[in-house]
ROSE-4610 file (N, C-alpha, C; in Angstrom, 1 decimal, always signed):
// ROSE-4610
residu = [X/X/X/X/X/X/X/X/X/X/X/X/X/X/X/X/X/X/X/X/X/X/X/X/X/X/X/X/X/X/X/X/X/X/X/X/X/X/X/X/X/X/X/X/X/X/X/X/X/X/X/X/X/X/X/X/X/X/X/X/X/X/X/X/X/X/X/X/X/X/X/X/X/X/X/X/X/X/X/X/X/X/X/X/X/X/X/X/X/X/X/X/X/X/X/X/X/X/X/X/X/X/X/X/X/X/X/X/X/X/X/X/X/X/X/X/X/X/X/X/X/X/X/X/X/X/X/X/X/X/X/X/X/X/X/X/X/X/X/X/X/X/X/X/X/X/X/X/X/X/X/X/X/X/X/X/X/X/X/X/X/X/X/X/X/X/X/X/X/X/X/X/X/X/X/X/X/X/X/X/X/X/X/X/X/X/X/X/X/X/X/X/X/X/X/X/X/X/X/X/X/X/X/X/X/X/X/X/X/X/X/X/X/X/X/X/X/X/X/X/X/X/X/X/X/X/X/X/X/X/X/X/X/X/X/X/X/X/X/X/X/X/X/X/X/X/X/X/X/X/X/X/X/X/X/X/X/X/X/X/X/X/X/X/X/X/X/X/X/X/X/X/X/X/X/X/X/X/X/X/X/X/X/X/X/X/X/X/X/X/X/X/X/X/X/X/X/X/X/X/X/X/X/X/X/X/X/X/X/X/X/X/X/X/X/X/X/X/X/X/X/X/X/X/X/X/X/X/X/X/X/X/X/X/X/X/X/X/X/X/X/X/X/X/X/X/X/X/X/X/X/X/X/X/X/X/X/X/X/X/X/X/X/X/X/X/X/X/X/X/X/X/X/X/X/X/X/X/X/X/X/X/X/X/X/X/X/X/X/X/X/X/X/X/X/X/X/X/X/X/X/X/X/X/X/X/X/X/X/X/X/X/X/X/X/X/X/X/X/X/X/X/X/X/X/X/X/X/X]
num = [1/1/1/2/2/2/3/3/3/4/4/4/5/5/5/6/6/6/7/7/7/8/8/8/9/9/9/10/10/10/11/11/11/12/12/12/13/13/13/14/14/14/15/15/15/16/16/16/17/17/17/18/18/18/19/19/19/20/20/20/21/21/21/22/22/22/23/23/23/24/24/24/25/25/25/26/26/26/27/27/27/28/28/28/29/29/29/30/30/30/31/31/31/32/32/32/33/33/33/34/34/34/35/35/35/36/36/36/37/37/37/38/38/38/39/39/39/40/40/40/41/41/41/42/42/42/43/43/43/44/44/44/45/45/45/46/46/46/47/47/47/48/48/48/49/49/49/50/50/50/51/51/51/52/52/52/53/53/53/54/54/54/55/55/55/56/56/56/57/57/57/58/58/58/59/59/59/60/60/60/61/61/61/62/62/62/63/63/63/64/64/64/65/65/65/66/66/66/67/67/67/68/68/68/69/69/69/70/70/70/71/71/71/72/72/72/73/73/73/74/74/74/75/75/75/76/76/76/77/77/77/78/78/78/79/79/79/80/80/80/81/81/81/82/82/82/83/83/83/84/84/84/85/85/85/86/86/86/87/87/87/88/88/88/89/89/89/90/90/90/91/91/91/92/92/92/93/93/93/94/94/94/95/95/95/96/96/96/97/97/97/98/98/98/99/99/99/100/100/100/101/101/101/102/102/102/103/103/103/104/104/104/105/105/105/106/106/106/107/107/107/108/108/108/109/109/109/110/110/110/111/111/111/112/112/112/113/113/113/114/114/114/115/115/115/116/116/116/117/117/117/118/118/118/119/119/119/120/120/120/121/121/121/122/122/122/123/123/123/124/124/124/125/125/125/126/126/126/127/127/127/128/128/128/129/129/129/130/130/130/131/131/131/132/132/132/133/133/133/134/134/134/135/135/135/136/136/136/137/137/137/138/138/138/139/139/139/140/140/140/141/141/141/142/142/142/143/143/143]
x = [+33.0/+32.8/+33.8/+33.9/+34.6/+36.2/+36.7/+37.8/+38.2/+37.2/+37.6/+38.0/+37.0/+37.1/+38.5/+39.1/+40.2/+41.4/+41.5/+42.2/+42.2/+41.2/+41.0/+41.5/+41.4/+41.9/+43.1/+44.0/+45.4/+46.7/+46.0/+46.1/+46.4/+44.7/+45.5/+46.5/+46.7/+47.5/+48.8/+49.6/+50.4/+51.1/+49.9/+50.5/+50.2/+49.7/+50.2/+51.2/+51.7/+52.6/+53.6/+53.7/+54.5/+55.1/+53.8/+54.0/+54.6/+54.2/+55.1/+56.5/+57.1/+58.3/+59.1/+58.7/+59.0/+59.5/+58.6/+58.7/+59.7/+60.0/+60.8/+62.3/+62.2/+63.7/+63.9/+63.4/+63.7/+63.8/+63.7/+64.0/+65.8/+65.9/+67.1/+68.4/+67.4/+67.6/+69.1/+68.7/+69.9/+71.0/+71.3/+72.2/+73.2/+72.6/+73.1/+73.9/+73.7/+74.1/+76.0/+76.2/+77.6/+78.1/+79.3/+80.3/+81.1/+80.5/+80.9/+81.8/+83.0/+83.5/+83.7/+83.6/+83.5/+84.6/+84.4/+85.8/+85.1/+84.0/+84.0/+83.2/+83.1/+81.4/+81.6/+80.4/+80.2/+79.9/+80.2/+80.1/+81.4/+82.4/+83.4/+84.3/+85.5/+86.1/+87.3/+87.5/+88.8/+88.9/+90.1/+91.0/+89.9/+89.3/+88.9/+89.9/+91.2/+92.1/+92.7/+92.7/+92.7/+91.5/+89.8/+88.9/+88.9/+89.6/+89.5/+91.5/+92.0/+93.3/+93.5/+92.8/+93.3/+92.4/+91.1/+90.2/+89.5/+88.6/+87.8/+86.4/+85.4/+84.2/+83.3/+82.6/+82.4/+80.5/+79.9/+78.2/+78.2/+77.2/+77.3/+75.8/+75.0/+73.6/+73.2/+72.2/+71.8/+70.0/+70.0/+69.2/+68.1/+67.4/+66.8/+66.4/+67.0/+66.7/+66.7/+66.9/+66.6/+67.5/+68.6/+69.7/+70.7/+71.3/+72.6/+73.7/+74.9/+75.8/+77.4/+78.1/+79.4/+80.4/+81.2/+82.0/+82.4/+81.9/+82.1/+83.7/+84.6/+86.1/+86.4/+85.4/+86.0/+85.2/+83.9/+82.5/+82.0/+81.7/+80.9/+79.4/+78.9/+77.0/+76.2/+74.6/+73.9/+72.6/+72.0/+70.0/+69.8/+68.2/+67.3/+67.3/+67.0/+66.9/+65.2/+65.5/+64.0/+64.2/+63.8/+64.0/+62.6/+63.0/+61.5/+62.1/+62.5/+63.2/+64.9/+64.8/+66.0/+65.7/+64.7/+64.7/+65.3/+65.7/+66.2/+66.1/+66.2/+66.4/+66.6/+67.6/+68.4/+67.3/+67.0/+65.9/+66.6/+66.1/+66.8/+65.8/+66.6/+67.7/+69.2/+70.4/+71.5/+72.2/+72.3/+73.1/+74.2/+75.1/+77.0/+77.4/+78.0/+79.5/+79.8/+80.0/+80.3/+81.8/+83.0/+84.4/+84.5/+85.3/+85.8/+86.6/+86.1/+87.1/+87.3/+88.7/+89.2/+89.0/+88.5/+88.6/+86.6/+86.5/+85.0/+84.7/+85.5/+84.9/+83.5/+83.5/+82.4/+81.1/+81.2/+79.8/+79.4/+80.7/+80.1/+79.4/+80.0/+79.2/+78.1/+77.4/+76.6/+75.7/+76.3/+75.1/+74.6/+75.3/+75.5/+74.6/+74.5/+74.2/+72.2/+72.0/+70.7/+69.8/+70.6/+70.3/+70.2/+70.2/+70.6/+68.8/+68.7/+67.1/+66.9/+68.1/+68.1/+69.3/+69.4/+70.5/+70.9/+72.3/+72.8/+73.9/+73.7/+74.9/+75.1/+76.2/+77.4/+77.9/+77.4/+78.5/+79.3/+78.1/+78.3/+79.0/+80.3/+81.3/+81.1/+80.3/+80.2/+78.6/+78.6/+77.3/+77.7/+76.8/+76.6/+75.0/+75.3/+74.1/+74.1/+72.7/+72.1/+71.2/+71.3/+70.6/+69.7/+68.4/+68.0/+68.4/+68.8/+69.4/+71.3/+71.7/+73.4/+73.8/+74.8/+76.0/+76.4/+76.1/+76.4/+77.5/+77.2/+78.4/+78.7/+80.0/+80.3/+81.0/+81.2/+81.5/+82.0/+83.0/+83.5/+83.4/+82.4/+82.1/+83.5/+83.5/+84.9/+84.5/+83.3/+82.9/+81.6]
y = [+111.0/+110.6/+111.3/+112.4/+113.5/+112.9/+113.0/+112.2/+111.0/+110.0/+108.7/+108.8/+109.6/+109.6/+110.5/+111.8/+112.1/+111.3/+110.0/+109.3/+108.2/+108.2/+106.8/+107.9/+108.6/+109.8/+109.7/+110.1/+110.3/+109.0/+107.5/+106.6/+106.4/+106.2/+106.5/+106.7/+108.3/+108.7/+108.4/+107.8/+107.8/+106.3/+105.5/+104.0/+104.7/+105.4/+106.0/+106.6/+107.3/+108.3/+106.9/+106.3/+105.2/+104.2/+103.7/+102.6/+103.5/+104.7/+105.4/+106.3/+106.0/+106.3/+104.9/+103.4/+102.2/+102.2/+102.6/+102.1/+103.4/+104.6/+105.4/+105.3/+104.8/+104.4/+102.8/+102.3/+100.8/+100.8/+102.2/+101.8/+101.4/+100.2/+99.7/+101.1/+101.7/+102.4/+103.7/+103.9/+104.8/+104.1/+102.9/+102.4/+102.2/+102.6/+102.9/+104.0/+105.0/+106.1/+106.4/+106.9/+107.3/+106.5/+106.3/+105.9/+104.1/+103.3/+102.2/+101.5/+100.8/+100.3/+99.0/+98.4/+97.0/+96.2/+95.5/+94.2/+93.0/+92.5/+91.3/+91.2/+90.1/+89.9/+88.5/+88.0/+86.9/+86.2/+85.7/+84.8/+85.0/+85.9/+85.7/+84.8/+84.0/+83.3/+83.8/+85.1/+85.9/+86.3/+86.5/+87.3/+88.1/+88.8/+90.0/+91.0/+91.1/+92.2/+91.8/+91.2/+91.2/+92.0/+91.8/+92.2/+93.6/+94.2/+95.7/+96.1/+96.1/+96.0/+97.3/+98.5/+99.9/+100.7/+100.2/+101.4/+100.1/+100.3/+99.3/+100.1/+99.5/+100.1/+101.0/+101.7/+102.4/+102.7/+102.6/+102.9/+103.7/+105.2/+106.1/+106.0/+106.5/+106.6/+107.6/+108.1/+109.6/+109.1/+108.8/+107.7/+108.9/+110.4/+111.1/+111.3/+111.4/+111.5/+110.4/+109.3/+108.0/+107.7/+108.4/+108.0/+107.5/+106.7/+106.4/+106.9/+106.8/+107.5/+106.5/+106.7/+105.5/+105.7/+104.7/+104.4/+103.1/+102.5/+100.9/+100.6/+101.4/+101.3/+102.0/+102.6/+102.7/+104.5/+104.0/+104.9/+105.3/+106.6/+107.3/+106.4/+106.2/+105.8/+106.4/+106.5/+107.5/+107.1/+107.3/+106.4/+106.4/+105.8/+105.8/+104.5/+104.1/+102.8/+103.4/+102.0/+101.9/+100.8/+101.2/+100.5/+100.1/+99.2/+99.0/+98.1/+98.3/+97.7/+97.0/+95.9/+95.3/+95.3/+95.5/+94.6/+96.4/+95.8/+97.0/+96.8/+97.8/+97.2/+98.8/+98.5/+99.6/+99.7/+101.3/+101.3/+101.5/+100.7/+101.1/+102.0/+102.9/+102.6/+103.3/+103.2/+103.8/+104.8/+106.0/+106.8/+106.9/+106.3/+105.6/+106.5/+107.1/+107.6/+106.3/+106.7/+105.6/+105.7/+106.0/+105.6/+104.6/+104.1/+102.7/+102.1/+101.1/+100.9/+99.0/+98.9/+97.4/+96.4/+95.5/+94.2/+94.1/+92.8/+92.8/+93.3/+94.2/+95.0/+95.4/+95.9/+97.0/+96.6/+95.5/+94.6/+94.1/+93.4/+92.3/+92.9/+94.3/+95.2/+95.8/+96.3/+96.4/+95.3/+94.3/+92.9/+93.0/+92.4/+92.2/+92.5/+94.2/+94.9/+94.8/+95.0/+94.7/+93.4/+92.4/+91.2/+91.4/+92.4/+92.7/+92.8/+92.2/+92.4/+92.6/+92.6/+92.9/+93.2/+93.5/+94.0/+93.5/+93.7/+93.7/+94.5/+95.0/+96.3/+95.6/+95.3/+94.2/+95.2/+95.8/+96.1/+97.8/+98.2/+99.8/+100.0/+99.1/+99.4/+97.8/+97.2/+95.8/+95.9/+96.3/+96.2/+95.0/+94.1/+93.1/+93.5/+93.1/+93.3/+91.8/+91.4/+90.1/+89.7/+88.8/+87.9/+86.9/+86.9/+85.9/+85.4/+86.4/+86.0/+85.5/+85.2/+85.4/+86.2/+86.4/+87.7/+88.0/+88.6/+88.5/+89.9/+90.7/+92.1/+92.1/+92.7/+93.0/+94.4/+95.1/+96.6/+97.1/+97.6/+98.2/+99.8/+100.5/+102.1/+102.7/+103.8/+104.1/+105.6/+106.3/+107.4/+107.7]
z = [+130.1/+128.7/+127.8/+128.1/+127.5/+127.5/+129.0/+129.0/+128.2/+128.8/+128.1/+126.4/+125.7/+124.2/+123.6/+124.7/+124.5/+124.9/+125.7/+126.0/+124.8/+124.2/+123.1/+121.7/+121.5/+120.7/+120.5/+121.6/+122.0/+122.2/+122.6/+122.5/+120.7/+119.8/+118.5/+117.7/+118.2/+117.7/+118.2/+119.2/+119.6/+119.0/+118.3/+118.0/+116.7/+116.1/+115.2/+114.4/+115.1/+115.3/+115.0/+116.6/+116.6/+115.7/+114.9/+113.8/+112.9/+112.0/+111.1/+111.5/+112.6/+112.8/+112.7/+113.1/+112.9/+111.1/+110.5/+109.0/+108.7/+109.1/+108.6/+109.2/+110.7/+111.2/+110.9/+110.0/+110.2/+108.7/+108.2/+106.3/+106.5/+105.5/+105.4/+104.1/+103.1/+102.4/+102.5/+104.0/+104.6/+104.6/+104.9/+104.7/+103.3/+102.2/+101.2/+100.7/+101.7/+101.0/+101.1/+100.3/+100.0/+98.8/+98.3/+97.6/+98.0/+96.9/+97.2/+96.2/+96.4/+95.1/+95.2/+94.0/+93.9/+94.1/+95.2/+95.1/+95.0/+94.4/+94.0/+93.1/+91.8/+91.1/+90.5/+90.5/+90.0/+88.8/+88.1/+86.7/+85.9/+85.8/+84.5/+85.4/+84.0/+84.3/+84.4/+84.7/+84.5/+86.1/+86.1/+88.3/+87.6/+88.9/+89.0/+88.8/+89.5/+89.0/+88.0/+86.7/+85.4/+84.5/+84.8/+84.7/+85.0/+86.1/+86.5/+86.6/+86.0/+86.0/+86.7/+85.6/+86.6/+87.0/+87.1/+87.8/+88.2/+89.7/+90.0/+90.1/+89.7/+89.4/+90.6/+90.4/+92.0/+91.8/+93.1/+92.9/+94.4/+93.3/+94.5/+94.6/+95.6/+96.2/+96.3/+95.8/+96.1/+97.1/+97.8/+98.8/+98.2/+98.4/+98.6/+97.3/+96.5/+94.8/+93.7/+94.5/+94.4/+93.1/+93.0/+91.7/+92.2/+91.0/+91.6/+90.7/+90.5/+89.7/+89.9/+88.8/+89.3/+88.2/+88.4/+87.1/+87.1/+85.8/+85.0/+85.6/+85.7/+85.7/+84.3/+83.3/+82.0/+82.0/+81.7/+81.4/+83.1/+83.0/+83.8/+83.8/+84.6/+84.5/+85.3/+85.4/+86.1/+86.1/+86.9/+86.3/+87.8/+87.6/+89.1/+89.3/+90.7/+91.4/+91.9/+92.5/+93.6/+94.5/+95.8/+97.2/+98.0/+98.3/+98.9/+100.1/+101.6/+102.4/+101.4/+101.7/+101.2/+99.4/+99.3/+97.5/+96.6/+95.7/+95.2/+93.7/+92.8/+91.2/+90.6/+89.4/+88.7/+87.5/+87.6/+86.2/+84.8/+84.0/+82.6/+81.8/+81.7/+80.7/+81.8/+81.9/+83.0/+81.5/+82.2/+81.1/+81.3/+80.0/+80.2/+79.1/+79.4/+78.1/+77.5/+76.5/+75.2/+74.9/+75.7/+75.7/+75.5/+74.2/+74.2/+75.2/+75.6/+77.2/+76.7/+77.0/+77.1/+77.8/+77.2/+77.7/+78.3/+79.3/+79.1/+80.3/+81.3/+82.4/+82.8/+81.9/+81.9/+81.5/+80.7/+80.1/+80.9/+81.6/+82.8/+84.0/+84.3/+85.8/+85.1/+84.2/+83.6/+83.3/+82.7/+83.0/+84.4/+84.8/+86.7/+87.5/+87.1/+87.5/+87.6/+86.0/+85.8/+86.6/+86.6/+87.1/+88.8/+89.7/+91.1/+91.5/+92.6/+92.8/+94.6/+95.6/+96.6/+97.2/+98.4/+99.3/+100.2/+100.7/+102.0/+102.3/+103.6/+104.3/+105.7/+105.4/+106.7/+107.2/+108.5/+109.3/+108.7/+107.9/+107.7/+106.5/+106.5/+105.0/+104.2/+104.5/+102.8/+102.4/+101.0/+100.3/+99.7/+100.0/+98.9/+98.0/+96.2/+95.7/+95.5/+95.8/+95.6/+94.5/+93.5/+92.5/+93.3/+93.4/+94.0/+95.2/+96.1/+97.6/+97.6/+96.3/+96.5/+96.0/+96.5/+96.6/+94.8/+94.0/+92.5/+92.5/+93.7/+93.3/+94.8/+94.9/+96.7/+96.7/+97.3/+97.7/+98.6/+98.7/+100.1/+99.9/+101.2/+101.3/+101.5/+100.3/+100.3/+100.7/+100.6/+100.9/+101.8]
């Protein structure tokens, strides 16, 4: 008896153990981490490299402290996210230096930005951030 109930014990624990290692190695979240910069976004009617002429915008991950940090191409920015498998969302308020920067760069990755509600990581180096399931920002891991 003694046995049996240590085997149904141990059993337990082991699909225990099991299932919360599933949800910890199977978080999509790690995949985020490092330094990503933007080479694509969606809605203006301008080249992209007209829109970012000399700095291209960048989003860094601090996966563990759950911030992210970057630069518009103009302004420094900084604030918390939240991850929940793929779905993701940028908390406002994001704290930006207020340098006057030219042209509508920085409004548009900042709109953009807010509007982002899920993820994808292609192949280690392409973040796409998703609007409703399409691609609204794209990124290549530079760090």
């Amino acid at each position: 008896m003694k046995s049996h109930l240590l085997a149904t014990v141990s059993v337990c624990l082991l699909i225990s153990c099991n299932n919360s290692n599933k949800i910890h190695l199977g978080s999509d979240s790690r995949k985020l981490k490092g330094t990503w910069q933007l080479n694509y976004i969606t809605g203006p009617r301008i080249a992209f490299d007209r829109l970012y002429p000399d700095e291209k915008p960048t989003l860094s991950f601090d996966i563990s402290g759950k911030l992210i940090s970057g630069n518009t191409s103009c302004n420094s920015y900084s604030g918390p996210f939240d991850v929940d498998g793929t779905k993701i969302s940028f908390k406002e308020p994001l704290a930006t230096m207020k340098m006057a920067c030219p042209g509508d760069g920085e409004s548009v990755f900042m709109r953009t930005l807010k509007k982002i509600n899920s993820y994808d990581v292609t192949a280690g180096y392409t973040l796409s951030l998703l609007t409703d399931g399409v691609a609204s920002m794209r990124f290549t891991k530079i760090r």
